[in-house]
N, C-alpha and C positions, 0 to 999 in steps of 0.2 A: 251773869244773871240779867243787867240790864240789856243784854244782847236779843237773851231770849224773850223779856216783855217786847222790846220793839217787834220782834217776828211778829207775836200773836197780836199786836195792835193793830198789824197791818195788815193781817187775814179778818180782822173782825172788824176795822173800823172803817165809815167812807173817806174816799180819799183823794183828794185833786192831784190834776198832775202835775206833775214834778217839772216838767219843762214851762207851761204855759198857765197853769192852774184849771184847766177845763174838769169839772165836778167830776166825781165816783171812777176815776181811771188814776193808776198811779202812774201810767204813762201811756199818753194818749198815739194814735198811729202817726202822725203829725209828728208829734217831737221824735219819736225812737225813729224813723227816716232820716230826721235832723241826723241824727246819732252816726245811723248805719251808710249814708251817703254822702253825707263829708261835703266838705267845700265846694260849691256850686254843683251838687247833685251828682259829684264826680267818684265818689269814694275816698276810702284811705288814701294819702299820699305822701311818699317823704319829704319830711321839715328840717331845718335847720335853722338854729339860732343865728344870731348874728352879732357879736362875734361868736364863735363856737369854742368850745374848750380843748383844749389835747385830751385827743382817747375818746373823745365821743364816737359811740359808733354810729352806723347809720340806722335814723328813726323815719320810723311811721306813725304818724297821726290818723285816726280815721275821721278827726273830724274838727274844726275849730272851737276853739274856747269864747262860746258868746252866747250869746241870747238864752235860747232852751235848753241850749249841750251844757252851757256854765249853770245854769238854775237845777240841772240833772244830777253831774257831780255834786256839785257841793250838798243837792240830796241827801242822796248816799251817804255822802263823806263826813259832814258835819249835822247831821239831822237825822240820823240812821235809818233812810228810810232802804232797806235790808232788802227790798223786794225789787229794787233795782239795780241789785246785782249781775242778774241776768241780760238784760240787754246791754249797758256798760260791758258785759265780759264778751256779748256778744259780738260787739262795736272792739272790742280788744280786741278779737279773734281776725276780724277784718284788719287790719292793721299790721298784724304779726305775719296773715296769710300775703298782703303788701311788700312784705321783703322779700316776695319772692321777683325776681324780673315776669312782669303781665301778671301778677297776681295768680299766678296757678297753684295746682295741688302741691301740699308739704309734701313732702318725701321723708322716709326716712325718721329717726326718734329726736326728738326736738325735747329741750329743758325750758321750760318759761322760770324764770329765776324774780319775783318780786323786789324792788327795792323799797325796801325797810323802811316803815314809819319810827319814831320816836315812841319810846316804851310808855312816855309818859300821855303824847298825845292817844296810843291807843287804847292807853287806862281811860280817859278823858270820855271818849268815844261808846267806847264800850264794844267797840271790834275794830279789825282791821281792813280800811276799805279795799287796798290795793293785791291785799293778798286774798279776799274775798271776791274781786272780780276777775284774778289770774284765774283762778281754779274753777269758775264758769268761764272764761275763753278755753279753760283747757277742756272741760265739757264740750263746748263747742267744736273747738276742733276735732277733738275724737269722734264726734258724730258725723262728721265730715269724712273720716277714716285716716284724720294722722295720728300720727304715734307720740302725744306731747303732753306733758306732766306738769306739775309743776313742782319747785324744789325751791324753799324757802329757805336757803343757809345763809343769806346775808343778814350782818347782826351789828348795830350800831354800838361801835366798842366806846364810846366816850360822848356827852351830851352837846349836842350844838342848838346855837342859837335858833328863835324863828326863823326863816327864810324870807320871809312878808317885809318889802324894803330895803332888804338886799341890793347891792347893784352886782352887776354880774362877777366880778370880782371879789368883794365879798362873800359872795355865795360860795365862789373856791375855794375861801379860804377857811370861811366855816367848814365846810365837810371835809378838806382834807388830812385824810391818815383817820377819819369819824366810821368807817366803813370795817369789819374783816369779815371772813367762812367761817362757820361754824367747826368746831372741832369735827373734823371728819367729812367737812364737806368738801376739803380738794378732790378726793377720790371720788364722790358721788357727780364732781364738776366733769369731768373727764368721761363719763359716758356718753355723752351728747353735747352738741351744739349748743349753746344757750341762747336765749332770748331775755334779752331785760323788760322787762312789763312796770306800767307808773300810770298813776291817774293821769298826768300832764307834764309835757315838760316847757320851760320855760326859759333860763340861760344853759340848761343841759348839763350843769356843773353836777346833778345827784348822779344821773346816769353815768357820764366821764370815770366819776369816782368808783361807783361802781362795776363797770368795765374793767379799771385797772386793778381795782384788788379781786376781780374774778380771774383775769389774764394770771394776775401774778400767784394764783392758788393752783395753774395747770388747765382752770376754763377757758374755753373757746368761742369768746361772742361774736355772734354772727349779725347781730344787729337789737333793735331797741324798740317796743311798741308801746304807745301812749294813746289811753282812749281822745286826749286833745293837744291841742296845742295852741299860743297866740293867732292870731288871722294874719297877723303879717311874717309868720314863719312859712305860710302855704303860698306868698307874694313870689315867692322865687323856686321857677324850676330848677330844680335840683337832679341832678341826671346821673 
């Protein structure tokens, strides 16, 4: 219910933007660029942590976590503003299309797989942000003409801590074994490649875990896209 008040607040009310505050745009052409061209106007590119965790796969960021892109998410994320979904998924979509070597056309049926918010932060919320902008990159892509879904079977079996403060070790050790498939989602894993999709990644540890309990269900990940990531994970080519 409070999902659906946000909608209609935000069809009917004015609205500044989300990245910079500029009056009556919930996101002005300014920031969704920010979004969509990434790191020095370059695009998506792949990040990595540093240290990185075992079983991370390989990630794409489309864009750094600062200025407008950080004032964007945390929109969305904590402030429900619901209608910027769309460019976030779309900024996802860039990213995902990333893994590919030059960024060319997907091939083939692709799984975009969500990693799992906390039951309770999504009660909190009042939706899910990350499985809310998978399912606009998987719009997007489709329009594009790939073949990509998305398939939301990961399910946090046991409560962990904040993440906020964390050190990167910490953080592995809060999520690990926090992670399984849904009843019946091995078999849905195994049609397609998957793709891990996340607002952000940070020491990599949510993604890692979830890799290994997708591998260990019969899924096949092919790599990991995040609409951002830290400015100093894009500091290192990664090849």
């Amino acid at each position: 219910m409070r999902g659906m008040w946000r909608e209609i607040a935000g069809l009917v009310l004015p609205a500044g933007c989300a990245g910079c505050g500029r009056p009556r745009t919930e996101l002005c052409a300014a920031c969704r660029g920010a979004l969509l061209r990434g790191a020095g106007g370059r695009g998506p590119r792949r990040v990595r942590p540093d240290p990185a965790p075992a079983r991370l796969p390989r990630v794409c960021a489309a864009a750094p976590y600062a200025d407008e892109v950080r004032a964007t998410v945390l929109a969305h994320k904590e402030r429900g503003a619901l209608g910027l979904a769309g460019p976030l998924g779309a900024a996802l979509a860039g990213a995902i299309r990333a893994l590919r070597p030059g960024g060319g056309p997907l091939r083939g049926p692709l799984l975009l797989v969500p990693v799992p918010s906390a039951r309770r932060s999504v009660a909190g919320r009042g939706h899910d942000p990350v499985r809310r902008m998978a399912l606009a990159a998987g719009r997007e892509l489709r329009r594009g003409g790939a073949d990509a879904r998305v398939l939301a079977v990961l399910r946090q079996r046991r409560p962990v801590a904040d993440q906020a403060g964390l050190s990167a070790s910490q953080r592995r050790r809060n999520l690990s074994g926090a992670l399984e498939v849904a009843a019946g989602g091995g078999r849905l894993l195994m049609a397609a490649p998957v793709v891990l999709v996340d607002d952000l990644v940070t020491t990599g540890a949510s993604l890692a875990e979830a890799a290994q309990v997708i591998e260990g269900a019969g899924g096949r990940v092919v790599g990991a896209a995040v609409v951002a990531a830290p400015t100093r994970a894009f500091e290192t080519n990664w090849n």
